[in-house]
VEXLUM-867766 format. One line per 4 residues: number of its first residue (from 1); for each residue x, y, z of N, C-alpha, C. Coordinates in steps of 0.001 Angstrom, whole numbers, plus 500000, padded with zeros to 6 digits. Layout:
<tikes>
NUM = X Y Z X Y Z X Y Z ~ ...
</tikes>
This chain:
<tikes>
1 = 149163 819122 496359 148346 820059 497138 147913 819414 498451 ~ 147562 820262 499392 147501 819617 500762 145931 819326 500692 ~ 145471 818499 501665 144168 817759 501583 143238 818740 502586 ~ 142345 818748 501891 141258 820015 502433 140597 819271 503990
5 = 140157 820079 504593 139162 819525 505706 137729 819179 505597 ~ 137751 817683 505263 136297 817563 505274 135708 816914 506643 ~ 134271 817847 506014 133414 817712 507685 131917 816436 506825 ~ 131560 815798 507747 130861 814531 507264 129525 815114 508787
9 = 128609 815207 507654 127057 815444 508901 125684 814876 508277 ~ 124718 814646 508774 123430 813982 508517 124057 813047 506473 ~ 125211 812379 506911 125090 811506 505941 126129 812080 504655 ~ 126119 813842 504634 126721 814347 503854 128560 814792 504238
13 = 129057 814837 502981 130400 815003 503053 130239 816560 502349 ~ 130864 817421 503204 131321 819099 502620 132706 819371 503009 ~ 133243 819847 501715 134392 820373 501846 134466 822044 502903 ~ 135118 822055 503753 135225 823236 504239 135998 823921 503426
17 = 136783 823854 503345 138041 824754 502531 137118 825467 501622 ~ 136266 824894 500849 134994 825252 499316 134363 826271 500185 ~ 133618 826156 501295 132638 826409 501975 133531 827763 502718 ~ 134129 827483 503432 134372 828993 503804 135158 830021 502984
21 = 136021 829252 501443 136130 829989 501070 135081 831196 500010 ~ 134276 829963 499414 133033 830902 498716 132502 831338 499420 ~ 132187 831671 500721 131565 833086 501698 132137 833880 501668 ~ 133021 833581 502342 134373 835103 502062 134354 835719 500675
25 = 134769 834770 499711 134435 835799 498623 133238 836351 498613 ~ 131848 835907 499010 130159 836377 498471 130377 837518 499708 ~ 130837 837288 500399 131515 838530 501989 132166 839566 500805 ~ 133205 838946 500349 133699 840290 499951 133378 841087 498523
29 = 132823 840167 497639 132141 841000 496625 131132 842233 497074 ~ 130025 841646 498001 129070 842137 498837 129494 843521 499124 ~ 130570 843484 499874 131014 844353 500835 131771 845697 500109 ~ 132190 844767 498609 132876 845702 497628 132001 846553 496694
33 = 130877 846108 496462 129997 846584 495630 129155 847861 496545 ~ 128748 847341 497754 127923 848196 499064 129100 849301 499287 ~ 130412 849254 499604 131215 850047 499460 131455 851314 498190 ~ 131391 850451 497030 131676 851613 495571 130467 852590 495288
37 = 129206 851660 495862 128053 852258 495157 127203 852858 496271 ~ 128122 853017 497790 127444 853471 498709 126660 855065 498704 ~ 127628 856195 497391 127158 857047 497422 127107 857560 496239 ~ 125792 856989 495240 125399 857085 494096 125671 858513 493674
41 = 126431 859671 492398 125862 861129 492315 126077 860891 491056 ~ 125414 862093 490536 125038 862370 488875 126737 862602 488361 ~ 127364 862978 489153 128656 863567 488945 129627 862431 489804 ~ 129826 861396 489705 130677 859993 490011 131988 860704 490714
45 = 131876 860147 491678 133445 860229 491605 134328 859206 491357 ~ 135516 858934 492095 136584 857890 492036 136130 856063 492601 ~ 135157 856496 493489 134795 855166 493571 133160 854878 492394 ~ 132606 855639 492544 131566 855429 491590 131714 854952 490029
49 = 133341 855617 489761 133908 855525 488307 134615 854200 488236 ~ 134669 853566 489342 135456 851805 489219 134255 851287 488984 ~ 133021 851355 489798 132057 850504 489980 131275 850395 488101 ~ 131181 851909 488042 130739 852142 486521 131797 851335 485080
53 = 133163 851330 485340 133975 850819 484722 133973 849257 484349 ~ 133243 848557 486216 132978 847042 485703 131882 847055 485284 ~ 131144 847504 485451 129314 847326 484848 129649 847620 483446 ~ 130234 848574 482888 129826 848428 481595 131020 847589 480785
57 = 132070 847424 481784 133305 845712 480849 132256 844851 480917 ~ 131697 844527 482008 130620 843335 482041 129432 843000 480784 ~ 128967 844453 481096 127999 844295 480042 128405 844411 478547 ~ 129926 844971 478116 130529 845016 476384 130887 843538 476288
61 = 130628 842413 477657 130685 841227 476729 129646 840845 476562 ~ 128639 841102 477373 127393 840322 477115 126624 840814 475782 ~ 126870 842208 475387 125990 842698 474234 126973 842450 472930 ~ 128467 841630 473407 129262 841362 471908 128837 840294 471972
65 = 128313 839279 472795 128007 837621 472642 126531 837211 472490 ~ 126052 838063 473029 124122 837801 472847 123703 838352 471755 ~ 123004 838189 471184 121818 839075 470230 120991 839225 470460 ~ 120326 838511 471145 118911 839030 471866 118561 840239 472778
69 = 117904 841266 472690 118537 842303 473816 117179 842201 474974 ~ 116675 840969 474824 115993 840993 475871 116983 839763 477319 ~ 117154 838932 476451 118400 838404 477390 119164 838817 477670 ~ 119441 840153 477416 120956 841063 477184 120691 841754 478561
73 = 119391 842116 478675 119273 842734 480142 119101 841840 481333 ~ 118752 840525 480711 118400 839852 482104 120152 839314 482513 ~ 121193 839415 481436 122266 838537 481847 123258 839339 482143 ~ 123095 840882 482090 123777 842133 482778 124658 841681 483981
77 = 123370 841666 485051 123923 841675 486412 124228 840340 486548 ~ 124022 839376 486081 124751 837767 486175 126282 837825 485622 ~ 126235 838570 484701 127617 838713 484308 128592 839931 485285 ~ 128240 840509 485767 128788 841631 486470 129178 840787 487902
81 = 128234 840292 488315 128415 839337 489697 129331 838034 489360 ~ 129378 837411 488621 129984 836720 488292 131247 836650 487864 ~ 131522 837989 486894 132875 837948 487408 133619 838251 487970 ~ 133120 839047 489294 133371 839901 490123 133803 838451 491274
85 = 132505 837439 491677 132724 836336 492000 133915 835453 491776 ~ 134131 835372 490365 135288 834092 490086 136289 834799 490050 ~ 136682 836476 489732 138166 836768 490200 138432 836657 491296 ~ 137624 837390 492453 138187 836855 494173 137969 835487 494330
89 = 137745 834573 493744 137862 832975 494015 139210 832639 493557 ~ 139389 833080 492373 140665 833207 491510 141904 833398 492487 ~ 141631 834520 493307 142942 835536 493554 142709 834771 495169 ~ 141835 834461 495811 141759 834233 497545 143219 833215 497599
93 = 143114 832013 497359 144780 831075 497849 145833 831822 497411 ~ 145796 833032 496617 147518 833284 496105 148111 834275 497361 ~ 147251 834629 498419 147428 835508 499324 146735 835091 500807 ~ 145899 834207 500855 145287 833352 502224 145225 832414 501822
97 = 146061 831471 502297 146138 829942 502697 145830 829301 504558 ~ 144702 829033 504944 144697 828190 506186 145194 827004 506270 ~ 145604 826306 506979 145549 824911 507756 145165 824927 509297 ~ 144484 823764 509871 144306 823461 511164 145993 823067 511523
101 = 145488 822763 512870 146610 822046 513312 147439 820895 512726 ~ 146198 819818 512276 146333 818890 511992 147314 818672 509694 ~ 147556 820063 509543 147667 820716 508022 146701 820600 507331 ~ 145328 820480 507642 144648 820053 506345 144166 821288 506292
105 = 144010 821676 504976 143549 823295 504492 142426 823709 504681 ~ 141888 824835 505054 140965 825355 505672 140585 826236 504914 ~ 141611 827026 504301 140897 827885 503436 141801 828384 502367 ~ 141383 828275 501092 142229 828411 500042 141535 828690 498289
109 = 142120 828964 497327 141102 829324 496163 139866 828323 495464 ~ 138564 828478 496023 137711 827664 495452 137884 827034 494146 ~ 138208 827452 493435 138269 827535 491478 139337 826511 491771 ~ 140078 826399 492484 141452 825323 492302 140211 823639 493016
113 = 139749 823734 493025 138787 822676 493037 137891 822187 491655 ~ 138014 821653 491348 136695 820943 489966 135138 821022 490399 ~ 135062 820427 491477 134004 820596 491736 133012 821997 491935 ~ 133802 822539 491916 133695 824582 492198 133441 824487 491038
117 = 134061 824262 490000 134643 824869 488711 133412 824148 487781 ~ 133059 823208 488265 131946 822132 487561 130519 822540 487492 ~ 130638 822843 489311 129025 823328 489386 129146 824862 488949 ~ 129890 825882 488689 129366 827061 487866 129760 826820 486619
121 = 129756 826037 485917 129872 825828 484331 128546 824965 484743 ~ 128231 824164 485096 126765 823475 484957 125546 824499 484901 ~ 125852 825394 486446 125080 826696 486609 124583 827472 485040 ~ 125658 827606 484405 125958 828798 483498 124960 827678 481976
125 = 125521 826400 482155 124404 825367 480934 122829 825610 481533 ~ 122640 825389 482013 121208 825343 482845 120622 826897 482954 ~ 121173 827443 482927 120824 828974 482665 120476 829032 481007 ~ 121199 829092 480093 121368 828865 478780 120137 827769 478116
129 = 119870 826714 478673 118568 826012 478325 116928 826866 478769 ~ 117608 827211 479976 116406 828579 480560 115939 829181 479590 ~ 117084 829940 479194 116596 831051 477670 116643 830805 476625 ~ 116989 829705 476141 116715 828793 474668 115119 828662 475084
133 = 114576 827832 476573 113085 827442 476254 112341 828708 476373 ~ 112622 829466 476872 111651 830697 476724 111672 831292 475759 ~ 112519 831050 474883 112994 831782 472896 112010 831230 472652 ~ 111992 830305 472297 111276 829022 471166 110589 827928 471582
137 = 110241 827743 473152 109324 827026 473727 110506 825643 473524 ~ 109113 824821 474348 110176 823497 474426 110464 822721 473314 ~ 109214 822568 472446 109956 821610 471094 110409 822730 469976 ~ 110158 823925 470116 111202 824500 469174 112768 824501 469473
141 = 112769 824529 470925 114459 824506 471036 115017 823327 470685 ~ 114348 822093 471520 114707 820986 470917 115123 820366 469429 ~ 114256 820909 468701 114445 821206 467768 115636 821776 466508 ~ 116249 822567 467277 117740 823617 467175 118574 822562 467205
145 = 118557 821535 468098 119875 820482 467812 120022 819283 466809 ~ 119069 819829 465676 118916 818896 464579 119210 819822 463656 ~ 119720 821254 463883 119897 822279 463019 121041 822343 462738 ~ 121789 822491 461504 121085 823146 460457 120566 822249 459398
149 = 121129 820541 459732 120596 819377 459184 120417 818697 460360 ~ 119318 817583 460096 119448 816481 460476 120140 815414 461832 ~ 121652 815495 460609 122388 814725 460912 123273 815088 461887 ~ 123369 816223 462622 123707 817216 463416 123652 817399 464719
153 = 122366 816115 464861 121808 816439 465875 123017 815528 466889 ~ 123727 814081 467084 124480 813552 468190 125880 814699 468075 ~ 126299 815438 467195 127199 816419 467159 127020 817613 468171 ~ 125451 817749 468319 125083 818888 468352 124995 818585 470299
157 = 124257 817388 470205 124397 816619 471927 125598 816889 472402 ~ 126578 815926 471631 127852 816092 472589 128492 817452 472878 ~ 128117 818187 471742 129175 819779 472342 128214 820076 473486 ~ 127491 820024 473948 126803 820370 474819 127721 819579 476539
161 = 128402 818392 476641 129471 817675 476982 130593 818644 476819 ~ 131082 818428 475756 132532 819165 475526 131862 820628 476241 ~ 131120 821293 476156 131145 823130 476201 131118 823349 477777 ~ 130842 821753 478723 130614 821698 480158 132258 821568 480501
165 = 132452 820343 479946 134142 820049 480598 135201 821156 480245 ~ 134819 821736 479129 135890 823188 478499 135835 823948 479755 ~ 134456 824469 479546 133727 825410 480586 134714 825528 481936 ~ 134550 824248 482720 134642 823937 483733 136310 823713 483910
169 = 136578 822637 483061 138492 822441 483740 139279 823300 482528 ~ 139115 824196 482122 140124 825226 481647 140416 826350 482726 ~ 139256 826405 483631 139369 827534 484849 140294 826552 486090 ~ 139687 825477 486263 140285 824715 487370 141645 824487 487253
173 = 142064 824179 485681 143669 823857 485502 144267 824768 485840 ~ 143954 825882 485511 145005 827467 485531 144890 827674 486770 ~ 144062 828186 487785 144201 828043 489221 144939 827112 489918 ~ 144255 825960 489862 144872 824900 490465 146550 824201 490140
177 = 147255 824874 488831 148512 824698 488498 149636 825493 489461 ~ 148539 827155 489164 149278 828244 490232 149739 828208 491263 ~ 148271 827545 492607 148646 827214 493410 149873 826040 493947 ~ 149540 824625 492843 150908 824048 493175 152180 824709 492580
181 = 152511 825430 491762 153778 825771 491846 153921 826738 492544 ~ 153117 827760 493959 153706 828294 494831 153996 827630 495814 ~ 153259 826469 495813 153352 825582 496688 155195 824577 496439 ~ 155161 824652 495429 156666 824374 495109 157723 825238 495896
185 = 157251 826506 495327 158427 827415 495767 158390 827676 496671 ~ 157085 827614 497713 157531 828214 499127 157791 826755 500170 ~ 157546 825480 499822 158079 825005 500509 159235 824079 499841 ~ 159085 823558 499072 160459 822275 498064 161432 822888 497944
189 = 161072 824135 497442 162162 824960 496973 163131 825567 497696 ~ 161759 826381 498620 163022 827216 499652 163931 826380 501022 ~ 163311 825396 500855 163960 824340 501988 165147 823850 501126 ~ 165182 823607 500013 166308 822473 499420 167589 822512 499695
193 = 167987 824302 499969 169243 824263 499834 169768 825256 500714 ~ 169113 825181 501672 168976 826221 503254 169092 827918 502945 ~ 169557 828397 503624 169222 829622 503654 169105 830698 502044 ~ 170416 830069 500865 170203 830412 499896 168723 830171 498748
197 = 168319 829274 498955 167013 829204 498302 166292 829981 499291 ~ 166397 829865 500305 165041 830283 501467 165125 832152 500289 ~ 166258 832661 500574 166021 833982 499982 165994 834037 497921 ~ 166185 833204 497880 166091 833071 496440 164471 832928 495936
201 = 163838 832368 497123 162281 831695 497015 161399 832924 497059 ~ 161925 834160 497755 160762 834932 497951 160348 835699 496988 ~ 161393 836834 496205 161266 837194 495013 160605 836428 493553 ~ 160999 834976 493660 160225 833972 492654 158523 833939 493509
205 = 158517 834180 494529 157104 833919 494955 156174 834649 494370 ~ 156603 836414 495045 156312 837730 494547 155842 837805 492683 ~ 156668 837690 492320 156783 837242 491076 155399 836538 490823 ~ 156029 835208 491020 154714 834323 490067 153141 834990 491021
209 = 153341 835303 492282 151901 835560 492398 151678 836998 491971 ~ 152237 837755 490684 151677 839070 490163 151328 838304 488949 ~ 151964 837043 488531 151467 836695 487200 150555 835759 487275 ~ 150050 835085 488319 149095 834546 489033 147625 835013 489212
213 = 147760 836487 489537 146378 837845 489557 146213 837722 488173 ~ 147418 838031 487174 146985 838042 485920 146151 837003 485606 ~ 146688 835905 485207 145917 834718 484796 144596 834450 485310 ~ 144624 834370 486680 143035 834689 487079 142570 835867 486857
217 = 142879 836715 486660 142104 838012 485980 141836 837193 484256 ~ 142678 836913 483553 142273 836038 482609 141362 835621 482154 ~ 141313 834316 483063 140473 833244 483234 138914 833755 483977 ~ 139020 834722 484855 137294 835190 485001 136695 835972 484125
221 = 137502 836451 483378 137154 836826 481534 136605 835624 480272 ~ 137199 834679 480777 137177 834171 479552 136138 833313 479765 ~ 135507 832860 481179 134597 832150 481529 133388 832886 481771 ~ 134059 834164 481693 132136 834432 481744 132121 834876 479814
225 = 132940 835131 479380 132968 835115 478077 132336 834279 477309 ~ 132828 833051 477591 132343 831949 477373 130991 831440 477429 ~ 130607 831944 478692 129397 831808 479480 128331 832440 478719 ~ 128456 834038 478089 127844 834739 477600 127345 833510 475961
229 = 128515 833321 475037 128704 832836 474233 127565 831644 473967 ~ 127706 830864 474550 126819 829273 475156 125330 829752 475208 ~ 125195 830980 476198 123739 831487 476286 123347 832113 474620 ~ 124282 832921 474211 123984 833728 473151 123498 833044 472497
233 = 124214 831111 472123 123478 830764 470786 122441 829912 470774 ~ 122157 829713 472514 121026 829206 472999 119797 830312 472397 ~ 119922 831188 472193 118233 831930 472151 118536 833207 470796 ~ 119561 832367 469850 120442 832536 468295 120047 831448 467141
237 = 118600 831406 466601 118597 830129 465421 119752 830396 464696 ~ 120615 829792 463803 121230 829684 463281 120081 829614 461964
</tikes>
C-alpha cells in the first residue's frame, strides 16, 4: 500500500489520508441523512422509506443483542450512525483514491488503517463500561468479572483484550486486504503484460470492487453487531 501523507505540527504527527478521509465520510453521512429525512410525512415516501428501513435494521440489532431496554434506547442512534459511518469508510478507497504529487495518499478508506479501526473498537469498550457502571454502580460491575466463579475473574480480564483486538483487526484486515488486491490489479497486473492485461485488468477490477461493497457492507454489520453484543453483556448479570 502506498504511504499516507503525514503532516507533523505543535509536536504532533496526523495522518491526513485518516483525517480527510473521516470528514468526508461525517460530510457525507450528514448530508445523507439531512437529505432522506428532509421531508418528514405521516405517509413516507421513497426517500423517507430508506431512511425508515436503516433505523429500524439498526435498531433489530440492538434490541436482538441488549436486554436492557433502557440502554436499548440510548444505543439506537449510536448504532444507526455508526453504521451508516463505517460503511462509507468501508466503501470511500474502493472508488476515491488521492495522491499528491509526490504519491503519497491523500485520501483513501479510513478502516484500511488500524489505528481507525482501534480507536472505534476502544470507543465502542468504553461505551460498554459506561453502561455496565450505571447498571450496577462501580463495585457491582467490578464485581461481574469474578462471575460466575471466582476463578474467572483473569479469564474474564483478558477477553476484555481479545473482544478489543477481534473488535478492531477483523474490520481492518477485510478492508485493508481489498484495497491491496485492487491495488494489485490496477497497477502489477495491468502493466505486466501490456496492453492485454491492461484490458483484462478492468473487468477483474469492476468485479472485485462489487464484491468489495459487499464485504464492507459485511463487516459494518458485524461490528456494530458485535458492538451491540459487548455492551449487551456489560449491563446482562449472568
Amino acid at each position: 500500500m502506498e504511504k499516507p501523507e503525514i503532516l507533523k505540527l505543535f509536536g504532533l504527527t496526523f495522518n491526513v489520508s485518516n483525517i480527510l478521509g473521516g470528514t468526508l465520510v461525517a460530510l457525507i453521512v450528514f448530508g445523507m441523512c439531512f437529505w432522506l429525512a428532509r421531508k418528514v410525512e405521516l405517509r413516507p415516501g421513497k426517500k423517507q422509506n430508506v431512511l425508515e428501513y436503516i433505523i429500524d435494521f439498526t435498531d433489530g440489532i440492538v434490541k436482538s443483542n441488549v436486554e436492557d431496554e433502557d440502554a436499548q434506547k440510548h444505543l439506537s442512534l449510536y448504532a444507526f450512525v455508526l453504521f451508516l459511518f463505517i460503511w462509507w469508510l468501508n466503501q470511500l478507497g474502493l472508488f476515491l483514491e488521492v495522491k499528491d504529487m509526490s504519491g503519497l495518499m491523500l485520501l483513501k478508506s479510513p478502516t484500511a488503517d488500524p489505528t481507525i479501526t482501534m480507536t472505534m473498537a476502544m470507543m465502542t469498550l468504553l461505551l460498554s463500561y459506561n453502561f455496565g457502571v450505571q447498571k450496577f454502580g462501580t463495585f457491582g460491575y467490578l464485581k461481574n468479572y469474578a462471575r460466575p466463579l471466582p476463578f474467572f475473574l483473569p479469564i474474564n480480564v483478558m477477553e476484555e483484550f481479545t473482544n478489543f483486538l477481534t473488535l478492531s483487526l477483523r474490520l481492518y484486515g477485510n478492508i485493508y486486504a481489498g484495497e491491496v488486491l485492487l491495488t494489485l490489479i490496477g497497477n502489477d497486473f495491468a502493466h505486466s503484460f501490456g496492453i492485454g492485461t491492461i484490458i483484462l485488468s478492468a473487468p477483474l477490477t469492476i468485479i472485485w470492487q462489487g464484491f468489495s461493497v459487499f464485504i464492507g457492507s459485511i463487516q459494518a454489520y458485524v461490528f456494530v453487531t458485535l458492538s451491540m453484543v459487548y455492551i449487551g453483556k456489560k449491563v446482562t448479570q449472568e
